[in-house]
OpenMM code with the backbone's topology and positions (N, CA, C; nanometers):
from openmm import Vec3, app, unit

residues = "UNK UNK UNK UNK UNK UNK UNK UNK UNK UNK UNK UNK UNK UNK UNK UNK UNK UNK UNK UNK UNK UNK UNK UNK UNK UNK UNK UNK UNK UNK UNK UNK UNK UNK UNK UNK UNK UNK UNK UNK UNK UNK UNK UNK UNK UNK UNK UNK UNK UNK UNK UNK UNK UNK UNK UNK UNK UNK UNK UNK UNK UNK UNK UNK UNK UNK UNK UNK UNK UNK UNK UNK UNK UNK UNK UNK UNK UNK UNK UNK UNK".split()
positions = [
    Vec3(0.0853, -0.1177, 0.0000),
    Vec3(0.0000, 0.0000, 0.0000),
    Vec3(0.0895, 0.1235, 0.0000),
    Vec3(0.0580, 0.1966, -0.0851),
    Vec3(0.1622, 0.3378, -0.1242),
    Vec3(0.1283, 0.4641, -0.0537),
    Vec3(0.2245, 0.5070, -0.0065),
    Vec3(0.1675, 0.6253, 0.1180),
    Vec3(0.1037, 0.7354, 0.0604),
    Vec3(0.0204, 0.7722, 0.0947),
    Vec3(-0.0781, 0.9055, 0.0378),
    Vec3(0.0018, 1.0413, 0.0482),
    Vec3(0.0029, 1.1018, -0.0824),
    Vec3(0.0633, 1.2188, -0.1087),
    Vec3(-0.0165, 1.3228, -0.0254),
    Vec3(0.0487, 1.4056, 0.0111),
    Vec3(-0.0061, 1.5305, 0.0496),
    Vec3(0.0135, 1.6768, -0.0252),
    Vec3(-0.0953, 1.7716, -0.0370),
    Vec3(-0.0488, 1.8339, -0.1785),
    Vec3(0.0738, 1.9453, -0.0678),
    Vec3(0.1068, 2.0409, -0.1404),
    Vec3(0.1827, 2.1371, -0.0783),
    Vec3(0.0831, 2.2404, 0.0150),
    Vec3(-0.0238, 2.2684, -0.0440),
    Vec3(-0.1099, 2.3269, 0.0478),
    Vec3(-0.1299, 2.2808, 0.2288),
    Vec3(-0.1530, 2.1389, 0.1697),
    Vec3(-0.2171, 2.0457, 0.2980),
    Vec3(-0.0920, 2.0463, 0.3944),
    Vec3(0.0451, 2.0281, 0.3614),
    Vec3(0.1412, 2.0232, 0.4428),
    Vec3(0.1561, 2.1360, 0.5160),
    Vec3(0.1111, 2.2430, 0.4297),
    Vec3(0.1778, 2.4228, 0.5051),
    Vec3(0.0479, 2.4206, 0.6038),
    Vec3(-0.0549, 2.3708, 0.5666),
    Vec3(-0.1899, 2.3676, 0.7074),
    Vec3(-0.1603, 2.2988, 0.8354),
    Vec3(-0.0947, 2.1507, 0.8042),
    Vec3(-0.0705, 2.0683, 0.9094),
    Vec3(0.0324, 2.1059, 0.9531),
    Vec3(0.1312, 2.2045, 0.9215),
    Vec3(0.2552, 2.2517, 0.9740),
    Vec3(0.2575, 2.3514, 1.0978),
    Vec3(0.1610, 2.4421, 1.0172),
    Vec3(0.1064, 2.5688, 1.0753),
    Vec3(0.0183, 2.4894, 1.2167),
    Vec3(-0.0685, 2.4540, 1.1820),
    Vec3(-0.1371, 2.3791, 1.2431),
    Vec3(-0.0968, 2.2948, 1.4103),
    Vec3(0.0469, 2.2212, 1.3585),
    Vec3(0.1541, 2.1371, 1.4184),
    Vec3(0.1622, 2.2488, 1.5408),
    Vec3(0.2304, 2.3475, 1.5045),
    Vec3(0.3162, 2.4347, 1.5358),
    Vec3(0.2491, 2.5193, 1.6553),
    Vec3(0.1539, 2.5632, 1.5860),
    Vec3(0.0412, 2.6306, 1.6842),
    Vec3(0.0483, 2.5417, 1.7979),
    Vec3(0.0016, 2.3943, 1.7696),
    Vec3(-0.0602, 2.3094, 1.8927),
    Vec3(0.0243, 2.2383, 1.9763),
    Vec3(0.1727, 2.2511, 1.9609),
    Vec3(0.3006, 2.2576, 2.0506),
    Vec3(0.3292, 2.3891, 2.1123),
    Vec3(0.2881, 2.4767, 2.0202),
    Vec3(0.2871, 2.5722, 2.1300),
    Vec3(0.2114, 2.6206, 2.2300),
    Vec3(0.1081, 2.5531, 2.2323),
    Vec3(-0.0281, 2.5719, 2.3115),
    Vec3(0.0137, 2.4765, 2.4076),
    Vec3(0.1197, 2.3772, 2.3890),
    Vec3(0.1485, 2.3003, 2.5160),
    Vec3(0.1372, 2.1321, 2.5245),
    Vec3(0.0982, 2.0843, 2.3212),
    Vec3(0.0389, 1.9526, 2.3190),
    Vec3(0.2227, 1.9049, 2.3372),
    Vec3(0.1953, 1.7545, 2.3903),
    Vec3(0.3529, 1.7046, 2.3485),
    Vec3(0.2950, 1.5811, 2.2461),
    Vec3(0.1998, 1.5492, 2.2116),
    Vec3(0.1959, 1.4916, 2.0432),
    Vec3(0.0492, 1.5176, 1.9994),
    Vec3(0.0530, 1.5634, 1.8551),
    Vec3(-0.0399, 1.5753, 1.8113),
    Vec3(-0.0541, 1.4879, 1.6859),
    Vec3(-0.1550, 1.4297, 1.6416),
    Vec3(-0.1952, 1.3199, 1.5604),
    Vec3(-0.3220, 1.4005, 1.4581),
    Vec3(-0.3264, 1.3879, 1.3443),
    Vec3(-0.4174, 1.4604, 1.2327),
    Vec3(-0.4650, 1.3333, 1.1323),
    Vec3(-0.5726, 1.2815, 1.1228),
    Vec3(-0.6291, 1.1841, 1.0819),
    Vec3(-0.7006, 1.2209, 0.9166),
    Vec3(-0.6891, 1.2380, 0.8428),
    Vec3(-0.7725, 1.2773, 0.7639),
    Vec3(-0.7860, 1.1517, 0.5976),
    Vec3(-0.9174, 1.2091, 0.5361),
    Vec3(-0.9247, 1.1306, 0.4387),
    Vec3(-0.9547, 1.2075, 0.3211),
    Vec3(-0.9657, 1.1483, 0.1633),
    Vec3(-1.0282, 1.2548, 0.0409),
    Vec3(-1.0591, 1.1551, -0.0299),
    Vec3(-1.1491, 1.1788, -0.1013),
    Vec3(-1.2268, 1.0568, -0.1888),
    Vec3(-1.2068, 1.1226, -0.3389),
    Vec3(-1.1444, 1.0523, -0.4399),
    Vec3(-1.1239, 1.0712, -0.6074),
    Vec3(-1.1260, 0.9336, -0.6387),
    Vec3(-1.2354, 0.9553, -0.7836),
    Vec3(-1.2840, 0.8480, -0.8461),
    Vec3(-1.3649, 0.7454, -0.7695),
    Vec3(-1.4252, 0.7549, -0.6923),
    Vec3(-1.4778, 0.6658, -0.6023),
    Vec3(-1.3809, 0.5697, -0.4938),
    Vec3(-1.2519, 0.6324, -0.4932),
    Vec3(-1.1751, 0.5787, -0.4206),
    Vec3(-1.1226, 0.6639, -0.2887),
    Vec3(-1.1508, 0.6152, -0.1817),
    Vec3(-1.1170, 0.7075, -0.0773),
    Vec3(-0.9984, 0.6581, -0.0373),
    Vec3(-0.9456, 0.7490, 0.0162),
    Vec3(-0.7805, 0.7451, 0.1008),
    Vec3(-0.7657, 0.7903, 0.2389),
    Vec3(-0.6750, 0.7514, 0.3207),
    Vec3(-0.7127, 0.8657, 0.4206),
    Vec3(-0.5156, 0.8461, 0.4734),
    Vec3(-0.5045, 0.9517, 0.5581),
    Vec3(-0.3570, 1.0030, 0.5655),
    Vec3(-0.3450, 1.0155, 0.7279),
    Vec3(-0.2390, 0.9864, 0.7855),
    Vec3(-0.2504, 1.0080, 0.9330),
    Vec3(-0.0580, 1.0794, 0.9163),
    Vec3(-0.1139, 1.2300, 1.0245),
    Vec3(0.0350, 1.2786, 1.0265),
    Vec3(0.0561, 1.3027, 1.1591),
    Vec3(0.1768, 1.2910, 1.1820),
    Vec3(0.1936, 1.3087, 1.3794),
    Vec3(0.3206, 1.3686, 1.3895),
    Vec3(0.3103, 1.4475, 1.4695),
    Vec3(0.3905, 1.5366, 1.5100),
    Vec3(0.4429, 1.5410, 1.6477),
    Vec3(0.5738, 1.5498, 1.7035),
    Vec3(0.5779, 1.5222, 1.8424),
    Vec3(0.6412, 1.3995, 1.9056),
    Vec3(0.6006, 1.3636, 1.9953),
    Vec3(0.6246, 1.2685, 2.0753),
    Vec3(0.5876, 1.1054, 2.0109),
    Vec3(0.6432, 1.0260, 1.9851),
    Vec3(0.6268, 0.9767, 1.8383),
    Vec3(0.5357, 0.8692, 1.9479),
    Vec3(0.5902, 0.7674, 2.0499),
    Vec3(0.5395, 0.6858, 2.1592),
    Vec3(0.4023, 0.7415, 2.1920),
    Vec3(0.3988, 0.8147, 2.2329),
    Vec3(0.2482, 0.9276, 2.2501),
    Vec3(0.1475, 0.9406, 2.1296),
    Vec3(0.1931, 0.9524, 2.0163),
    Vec3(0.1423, 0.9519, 1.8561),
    Vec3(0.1147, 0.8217, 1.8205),
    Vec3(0.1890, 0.7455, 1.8578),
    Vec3(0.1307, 0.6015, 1.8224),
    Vec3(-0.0393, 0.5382, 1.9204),
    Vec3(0.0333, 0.5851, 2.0122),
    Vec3(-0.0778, 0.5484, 2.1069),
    Vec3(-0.2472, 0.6424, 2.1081),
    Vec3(-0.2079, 0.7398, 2.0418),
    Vec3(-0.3091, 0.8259, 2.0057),
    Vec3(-0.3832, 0.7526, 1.8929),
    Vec3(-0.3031, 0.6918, 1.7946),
    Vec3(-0.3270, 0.6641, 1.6641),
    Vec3(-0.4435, 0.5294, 1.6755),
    Vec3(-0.3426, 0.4392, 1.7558),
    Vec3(-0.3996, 0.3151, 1.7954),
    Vec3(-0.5261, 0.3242, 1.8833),
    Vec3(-0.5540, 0.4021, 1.9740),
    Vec3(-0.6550, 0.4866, 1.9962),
    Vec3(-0.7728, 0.4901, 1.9208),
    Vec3(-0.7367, 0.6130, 1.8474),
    Vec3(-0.8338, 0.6434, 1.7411),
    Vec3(-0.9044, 0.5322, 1.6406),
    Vec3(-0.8353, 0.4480, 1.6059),
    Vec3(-0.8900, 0.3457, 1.5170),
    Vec3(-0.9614, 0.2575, 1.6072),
    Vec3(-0.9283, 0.2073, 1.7401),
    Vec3(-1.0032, 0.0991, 1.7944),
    Vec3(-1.0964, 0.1320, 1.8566),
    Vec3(-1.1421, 0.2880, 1.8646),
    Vec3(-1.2296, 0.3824, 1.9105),
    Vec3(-1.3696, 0.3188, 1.8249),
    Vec3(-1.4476, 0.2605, 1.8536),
    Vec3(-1.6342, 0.2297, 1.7793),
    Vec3(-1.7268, 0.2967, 1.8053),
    Vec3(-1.6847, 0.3803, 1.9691),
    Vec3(-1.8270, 0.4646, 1.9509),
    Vec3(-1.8087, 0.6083, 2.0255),
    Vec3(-1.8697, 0.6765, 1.9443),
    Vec3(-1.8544, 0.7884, 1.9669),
    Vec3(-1.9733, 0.8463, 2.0612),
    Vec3(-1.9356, 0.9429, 2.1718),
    Vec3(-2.0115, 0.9976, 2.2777),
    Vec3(-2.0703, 1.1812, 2.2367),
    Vec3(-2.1898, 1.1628, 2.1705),
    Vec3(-2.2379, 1.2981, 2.1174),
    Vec3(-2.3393, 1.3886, 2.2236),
    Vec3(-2.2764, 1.5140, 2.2336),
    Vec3(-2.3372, 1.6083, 2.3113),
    Vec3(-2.4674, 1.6248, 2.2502),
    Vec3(-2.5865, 1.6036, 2.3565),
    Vec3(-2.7120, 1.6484, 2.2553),
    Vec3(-2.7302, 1.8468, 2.3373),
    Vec3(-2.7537, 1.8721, 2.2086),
    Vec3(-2.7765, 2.0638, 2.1997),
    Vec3(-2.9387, 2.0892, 2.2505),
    Vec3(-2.9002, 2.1793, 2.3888),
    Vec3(-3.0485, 2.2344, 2.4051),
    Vec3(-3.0813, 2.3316, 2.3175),
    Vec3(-3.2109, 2.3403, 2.2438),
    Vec3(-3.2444, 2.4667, 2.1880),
    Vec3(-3.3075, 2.5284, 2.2904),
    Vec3(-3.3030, 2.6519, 2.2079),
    Vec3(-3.3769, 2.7529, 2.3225),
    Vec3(-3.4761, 2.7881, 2.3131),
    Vec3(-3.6048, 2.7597, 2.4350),
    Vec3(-3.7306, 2.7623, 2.4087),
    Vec3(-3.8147, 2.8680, 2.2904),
    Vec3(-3.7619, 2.9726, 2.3036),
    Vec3(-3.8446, 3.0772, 2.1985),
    Vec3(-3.7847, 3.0117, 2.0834),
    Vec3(-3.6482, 2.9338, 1.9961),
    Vec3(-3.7080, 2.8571, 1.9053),
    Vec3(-3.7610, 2.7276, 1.8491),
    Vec3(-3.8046, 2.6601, 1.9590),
    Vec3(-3.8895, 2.5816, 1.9506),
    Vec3(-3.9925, 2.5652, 1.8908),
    Vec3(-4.0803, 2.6648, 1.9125),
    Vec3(-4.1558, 2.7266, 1.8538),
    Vec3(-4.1875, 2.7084, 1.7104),
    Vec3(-4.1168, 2.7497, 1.6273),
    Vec3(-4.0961, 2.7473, 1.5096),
    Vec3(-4.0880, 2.6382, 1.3923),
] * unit.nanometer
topology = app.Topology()
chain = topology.addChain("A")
for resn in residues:
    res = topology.addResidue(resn, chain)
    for name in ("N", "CA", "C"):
        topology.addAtom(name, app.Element.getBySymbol(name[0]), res)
């Protein structure tokens, strides 16, 4: 399986991106993403940081099945509607 290109755009985002969120104090950050061409989807995982920490994030994320969703109060006046 051939590693998924990233264009030059996408790298200067996840860089910027990287950069910001070490400086905010992360010691690894992990970026999961996918893009679908021709009916073929791909998806790309980039990590930055603490590589032991990044793995374990990674491994994480995939064995993760269910997700815990905040339900949103609306607010009575629009209810209504």
């Amino acid at each position: 399986m051939s590693k998924p290109r990233l264009s030059k755009v996408q790298k200067e985002i996840l860089g910027r991106f990287a950069a910001d969120m070490q400086e905010s104090g992360c010691d690894a950050i992990v970026v999961i993403g996918s893009s679908t061409r021709q009916n073929k989807t791909r998806s790309f995982v980039a990590q930055y940081g603490n590589e032991l920490l990044c793995n374990s994030l990674i491994q994480h994320a995939f064995q993760t099945e269910t997700f815990i969703y905040q339900e949103l109060e609306v607010p009575e006046e629009d209810q209504d509607e």
